[in-house]
C-alpha positions, 0 to 999 in steps of 0.5 A: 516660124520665121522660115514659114515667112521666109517661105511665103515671103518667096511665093508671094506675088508681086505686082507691079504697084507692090514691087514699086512700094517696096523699091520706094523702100529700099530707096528712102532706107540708103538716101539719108547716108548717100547724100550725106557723103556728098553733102560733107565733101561738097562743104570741105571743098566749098562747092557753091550751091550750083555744084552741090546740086549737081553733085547730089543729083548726079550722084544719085544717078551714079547709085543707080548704075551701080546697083544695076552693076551689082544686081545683074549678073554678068560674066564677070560682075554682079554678086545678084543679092537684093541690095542698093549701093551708095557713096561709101562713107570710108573714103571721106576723110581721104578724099577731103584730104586729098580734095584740099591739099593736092585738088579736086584731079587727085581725089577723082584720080585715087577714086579711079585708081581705087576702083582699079585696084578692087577690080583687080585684087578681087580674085585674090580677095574672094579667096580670103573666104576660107577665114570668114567661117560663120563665127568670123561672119556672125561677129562682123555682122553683129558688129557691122549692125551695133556700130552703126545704131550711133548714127541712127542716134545721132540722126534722131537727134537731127544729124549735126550735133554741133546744131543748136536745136540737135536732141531737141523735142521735135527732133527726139519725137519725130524720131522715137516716134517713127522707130514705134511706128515700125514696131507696131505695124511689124507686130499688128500688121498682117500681108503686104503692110508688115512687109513695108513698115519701114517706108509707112514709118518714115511717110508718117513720121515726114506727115507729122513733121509737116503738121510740126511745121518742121519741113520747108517746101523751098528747095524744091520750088529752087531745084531743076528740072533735068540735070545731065551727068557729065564726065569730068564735070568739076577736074580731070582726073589726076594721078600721084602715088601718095593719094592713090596708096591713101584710097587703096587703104580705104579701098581695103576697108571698104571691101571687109565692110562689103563681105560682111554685108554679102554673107549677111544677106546669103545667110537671110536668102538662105544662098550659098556665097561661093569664091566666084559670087564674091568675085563678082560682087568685089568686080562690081564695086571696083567698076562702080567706083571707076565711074564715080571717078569719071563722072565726079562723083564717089566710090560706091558700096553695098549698104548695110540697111538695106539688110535690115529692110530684106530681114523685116519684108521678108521679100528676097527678090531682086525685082524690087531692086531692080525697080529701085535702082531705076528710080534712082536714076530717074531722081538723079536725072531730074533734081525736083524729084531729088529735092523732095526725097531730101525733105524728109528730116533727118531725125524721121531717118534716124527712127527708122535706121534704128529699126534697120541697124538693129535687125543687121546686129540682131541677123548677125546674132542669129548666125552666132547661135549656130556656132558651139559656143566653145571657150575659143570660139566666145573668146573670138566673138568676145573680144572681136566685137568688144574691141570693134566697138571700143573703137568706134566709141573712141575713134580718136584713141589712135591719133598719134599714129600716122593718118594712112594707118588711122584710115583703117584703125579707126573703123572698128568695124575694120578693126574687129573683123581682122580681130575675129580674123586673127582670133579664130586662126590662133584659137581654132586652127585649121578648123577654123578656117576650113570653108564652111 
């Protein structure tokens, strides 16, 4: 049944008020996490509220040109799968770190030094493909997606659990609300409404809160009209050894998290990753993050939801990217237009990545039922994902440990693919790692 609508998922024609919707879909599904990362480093380092509106507008423009980077396939970039990049949440605490002790220069310095450093090693690291067979990528997948519903909680509870009003009954209905809308247009509905369920959750849910009361219209009537991103805005990049190895860590992390994300959409678009797809896919990255560190911005990632959107649209076509890369560059240039997109509540985001984490966790489950589930190979998947989510659940377990090595150790999505990784080799041998 689900390859008969993958298959007419491909042959459907989209026009161009579809492809737009659909784009709409992709946008709204990342925005919620990428503004976050800016609206964290942007309160570390006591950005006023002029900064912070730059910030956010041009680091929306950014997500644009780094989608474009990974969308397009060129020589040397672009991985050409259907999915948006955003500020990378792994470089966070390195950067609010490096950002308060050493100054703004260094952080956007290990930024570009980083984004060198993937651009480099991504031969080398495509070669890894050989460890990734499809009971190491199944893992990480499943795991990628259950580490992730936390957040969807959290966002539902309204997003700052130390908030007087988090888990409160606006909040928890605005958000299980929008997560049952999903569902029931997934299950009643039929054609192109099925298709973008997730942007018709998140719309109604926003309408509801504004019949609650629970949205306020100020930012927008305070925001610009154009914003223009400028290198070097905020400090000119600097460089010191102990920042840049700190960002290479996170660098690392980063692209364990991208790769489970790749094969997750090449095992939904039924395409085959080759050692050159994610060379390409690493490349892009690697570029990406060098012109978050000019402009000032952030690294930039594939994200994960978007995996989710792919899976329930059932659309594999790149050209509803496409559109929505180009809308965030046009909401990057003209912060009205940001602002809006910021009114929708946290907890209306939180329902609807819910919905979008799930199915990631529930496409990596799908992947491990075409594995034999030999005793080696539910040993790997076992303990992988058991130790990837203990992780996650107690990321202060390892605090004694020095914070370079906790950058990685306290991912658990880092901790359980190299898990899986390890597993695999000593269970399985030469078998287990022969490409697939």
């Amino acid at each position: 049944m689900n390859d008969l609508q993958n298959q007419g998922a491909e042959s459907i024609n989209l026009s161009t008020p579809k492809t737009i919707l659909l784009a709409f879909q992709h946008l709204l599904a990342m925005y919620a996490g990428d503004i976050l990362v800016p609206l964290l480093i942007g309160a570390a380092l006591k950005f006023d509220a002029q900064q912070m509106t730059y910030l956010i507008s041009v680091d929306i423009f950014m997500c644009g040109v780094a989608t474009f980077l990974q969308i397009k396939r060129t020589p040397l970039t672009g991985i050409a799968l259907p999915v948006v990049l955003g500020s990378a949440v792994e470089y966070l605490a390195p950067m609010e770190h490096i950002g308060n002790t050493l100054g703004w220069g260094y952080m956007y310095g290990g930024i570009i030094a980083a984004g060198v450093f993937v651009f480099l090693i991504s031969g080398l690291f495509a070669s890894l493909r050989r460890f990734f067979p499809t009971v190491v990528t199944g893992s990480l997948i499943t795991l990628i997606g259950f580490t992730l519903i936390p957040v969807a909680f959290q966002n539902i509870g309204g997003g700052n659990v130390a908030d007087k009003n988090f888990g409160n009954s606006s909040n928890l209905i605005l958000g299980f609300l929008t997560a049952l809308i999903i569902i029931l247009i997934q299950v009643f509905a039929h054609g192109f409404v099925k298709r973008i369920s997730v942007l018709l959750g998140i719309l109604i849910g926003s309408l509801i809160a504004v019949m609650m009361g629970s949205i306020d219209l100020t930012p927008i009537s305070q925001a610009g009209w154009v914003q223009i991103p400028m290198p070097f805005h905020f400090a000119t990049p600097r460089f010191e050894w102990s920042s840049i190895l700190t960002m290479l860590l996170a660098a690392v992390t980063c692209m364990i998290e991208s790769t489970g994300v790749y094969f997750a959409l090449a095992d939904i678009t039924n395409r085959k990753l080759t050692e050159d797809d994610l060379k390409r896919g690493y490349r892009s990255e690697g570029i990406a993050a060098i012109f978050g560190g000019v402009f000032n911005t952030f690294p930039y990632s594939t994200f994960s939801q978007n995996v989710g959107i792919v899976q329930l649209s059932g659309i594999k076509k790149l050209k509803p990217i496409y559109f929505s890369a180009g809308m965030l560059l046009i909401l990057g240039l003209i912060p009205k237009f940001s602002a809006i997109a910021t009114l929708i509540p946290t907890s209306v985001l939180g329902g609807a990545m819910l919905v979008m984490f799930g199915m990631v966790g529930a496409q990596g489950v799908k992947m491990l039922s075409e594995v034999p589930m030999t005793v080696n190979n539910l040993l790997v998947i076992a303990i992988s994902i058991g130790i990837g989510l203990g992780v996650t659940t107690q990321p202060t377990l390892f605090h004694i440990l020095p914070t370079s090595v906790q950058t990685i150790i306290d991912n658990g999505m880092v901790v359980g693919c190299i898990t899986a990784i390890i597993m695999n080799i000593l269970l399985n041998g030469n078998k287990g790692v022969e490409a697939e």
